[in-house]
C-alpha positions as CSV (number, residue, x, y, z in Angstrom):
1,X,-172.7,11.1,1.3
2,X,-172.3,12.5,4.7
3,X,-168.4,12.4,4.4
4,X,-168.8,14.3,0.9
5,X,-171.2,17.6,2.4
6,X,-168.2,19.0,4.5
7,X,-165.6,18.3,1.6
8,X,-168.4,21.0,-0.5
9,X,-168.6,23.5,2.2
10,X,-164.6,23.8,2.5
11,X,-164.3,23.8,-1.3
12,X,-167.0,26.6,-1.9
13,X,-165.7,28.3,1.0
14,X,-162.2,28.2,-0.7
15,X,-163.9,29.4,-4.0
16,X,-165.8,32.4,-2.2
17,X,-162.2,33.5,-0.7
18,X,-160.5,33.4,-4.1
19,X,-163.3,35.0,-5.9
20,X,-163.2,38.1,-3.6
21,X,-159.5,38.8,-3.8
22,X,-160.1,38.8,-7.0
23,X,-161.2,42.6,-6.9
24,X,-160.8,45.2,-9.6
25,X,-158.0,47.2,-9.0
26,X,-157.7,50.7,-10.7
27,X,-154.6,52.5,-12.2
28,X,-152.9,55.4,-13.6
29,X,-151.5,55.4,-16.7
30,X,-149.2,58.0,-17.9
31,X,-148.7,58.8,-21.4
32,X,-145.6,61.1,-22.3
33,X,-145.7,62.6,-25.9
34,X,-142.9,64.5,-27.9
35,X,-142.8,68.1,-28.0
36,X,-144.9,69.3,-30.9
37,X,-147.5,66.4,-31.0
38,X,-150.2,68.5,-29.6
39,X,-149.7,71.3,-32.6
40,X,-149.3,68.9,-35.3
41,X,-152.8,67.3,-34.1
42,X,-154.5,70.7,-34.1
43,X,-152.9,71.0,-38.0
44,X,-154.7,68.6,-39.1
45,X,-157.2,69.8,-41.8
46,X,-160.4,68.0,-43.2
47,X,-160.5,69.9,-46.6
48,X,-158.9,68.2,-49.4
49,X,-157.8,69.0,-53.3
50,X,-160.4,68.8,-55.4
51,X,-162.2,71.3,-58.1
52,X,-164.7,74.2,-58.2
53,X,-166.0,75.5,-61.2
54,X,-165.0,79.4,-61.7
55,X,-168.5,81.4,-63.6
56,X,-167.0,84.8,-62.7
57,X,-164.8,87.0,-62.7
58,X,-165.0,90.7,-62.2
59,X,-162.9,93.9,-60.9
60,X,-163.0,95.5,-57.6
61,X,-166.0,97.5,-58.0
62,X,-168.2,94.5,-59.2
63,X,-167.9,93.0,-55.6
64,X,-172.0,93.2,-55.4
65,X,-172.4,91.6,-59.0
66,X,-170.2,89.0,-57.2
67,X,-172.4,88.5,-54.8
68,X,-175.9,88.5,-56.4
69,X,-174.2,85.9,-58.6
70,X,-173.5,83.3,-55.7
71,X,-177.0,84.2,-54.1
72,X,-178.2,83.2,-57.9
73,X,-176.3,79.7,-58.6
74,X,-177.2,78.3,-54.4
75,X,-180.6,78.7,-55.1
76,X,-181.1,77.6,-58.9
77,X,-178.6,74.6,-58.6
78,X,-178.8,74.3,-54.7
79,X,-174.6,74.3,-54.6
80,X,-172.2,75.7,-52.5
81,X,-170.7,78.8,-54.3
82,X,-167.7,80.9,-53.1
83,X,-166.8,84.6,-53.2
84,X,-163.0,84.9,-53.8
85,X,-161.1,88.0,-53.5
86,X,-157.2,87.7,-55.8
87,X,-156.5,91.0,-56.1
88,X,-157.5,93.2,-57.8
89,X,-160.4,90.6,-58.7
90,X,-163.7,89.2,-57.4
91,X,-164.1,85.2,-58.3
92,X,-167.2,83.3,-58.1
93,X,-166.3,79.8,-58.0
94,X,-169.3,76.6,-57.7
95,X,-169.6,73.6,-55.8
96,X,-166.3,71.3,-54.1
97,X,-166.1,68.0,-56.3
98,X,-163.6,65.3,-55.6
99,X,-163.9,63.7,-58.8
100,X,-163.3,65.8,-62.3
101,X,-166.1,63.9,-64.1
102,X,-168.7,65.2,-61.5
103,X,-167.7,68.9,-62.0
104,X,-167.6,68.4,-65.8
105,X,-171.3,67.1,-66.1
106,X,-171.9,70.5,-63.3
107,X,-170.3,72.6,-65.7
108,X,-172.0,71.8,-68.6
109,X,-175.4,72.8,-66.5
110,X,-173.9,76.4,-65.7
111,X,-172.3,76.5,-68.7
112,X,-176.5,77.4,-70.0
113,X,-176.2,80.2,-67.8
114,X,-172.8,81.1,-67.2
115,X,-171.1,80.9,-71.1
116,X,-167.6,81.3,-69.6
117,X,-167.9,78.8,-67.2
118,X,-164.2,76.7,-66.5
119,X,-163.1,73.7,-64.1
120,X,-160.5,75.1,-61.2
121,X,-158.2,73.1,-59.6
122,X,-158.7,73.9,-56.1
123,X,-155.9,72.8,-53.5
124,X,-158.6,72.8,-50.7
125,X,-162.6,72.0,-51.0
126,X,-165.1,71.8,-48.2
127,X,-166.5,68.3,-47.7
């Protein structure tokens, strides 16, 4: 047994050698990108195509009607509803649906309201 305790002190002294040079060591890394990366990451864009549901449209001087007509649809349906200016006409378009079956069943609802009431494919919708 004797012979056996200095063999253990050399072998965990060995072990407490190894296990400090076994520090962390820190380094750089350097990344190199392609001209134009950096503005076609800011280009991205979150919106996506989708439809809107178009309840009016009116000329240039019924840019108020426009509005009290937006103000009227976010608080009775509680939907987003856009103020769009194609000139020479003010559009008020309703809600940003994905799906074409969820803005049909939403236009049938304005549709009580709003008689002339259409679906809008819109190239970009909020989500």
């Amino acid at each position: 047994m004797m012979k056996r305790v200095p063999f253990l002190i050399i072998t965990f002294i060995c072990l407490a050698i190894t296990a400090t040079a076994q520090t962390k060591q820190y380094g750089k890394i350097r990344v190199i990108e392609e001209e134009g990366i950096a503005e076609l990451v800011a280009q991205t864009d979150e919106s996506i195509s989708g439809y809107r549901i178009q309840i009016f449209t009116g000329n240039a001087n019924e840019r108020q009607k426009a509005q009290n007509i937006k103000a009227h649809v976010e608080s009775t349906f509680g939907i987003n509803a856009y103020v769009d200016y194609e000139s020479p006409l003010f559009k008020v378009r309703v809600g940003d649906f994905i799906d074409k079956l969820e803005a049909t069943a939403m236009k049938h609802k304005l549709k009580q309201h709003y008689s002339n009431a259409y679906l809008v494919k819109t190239k970009r919708i909020n989500l």
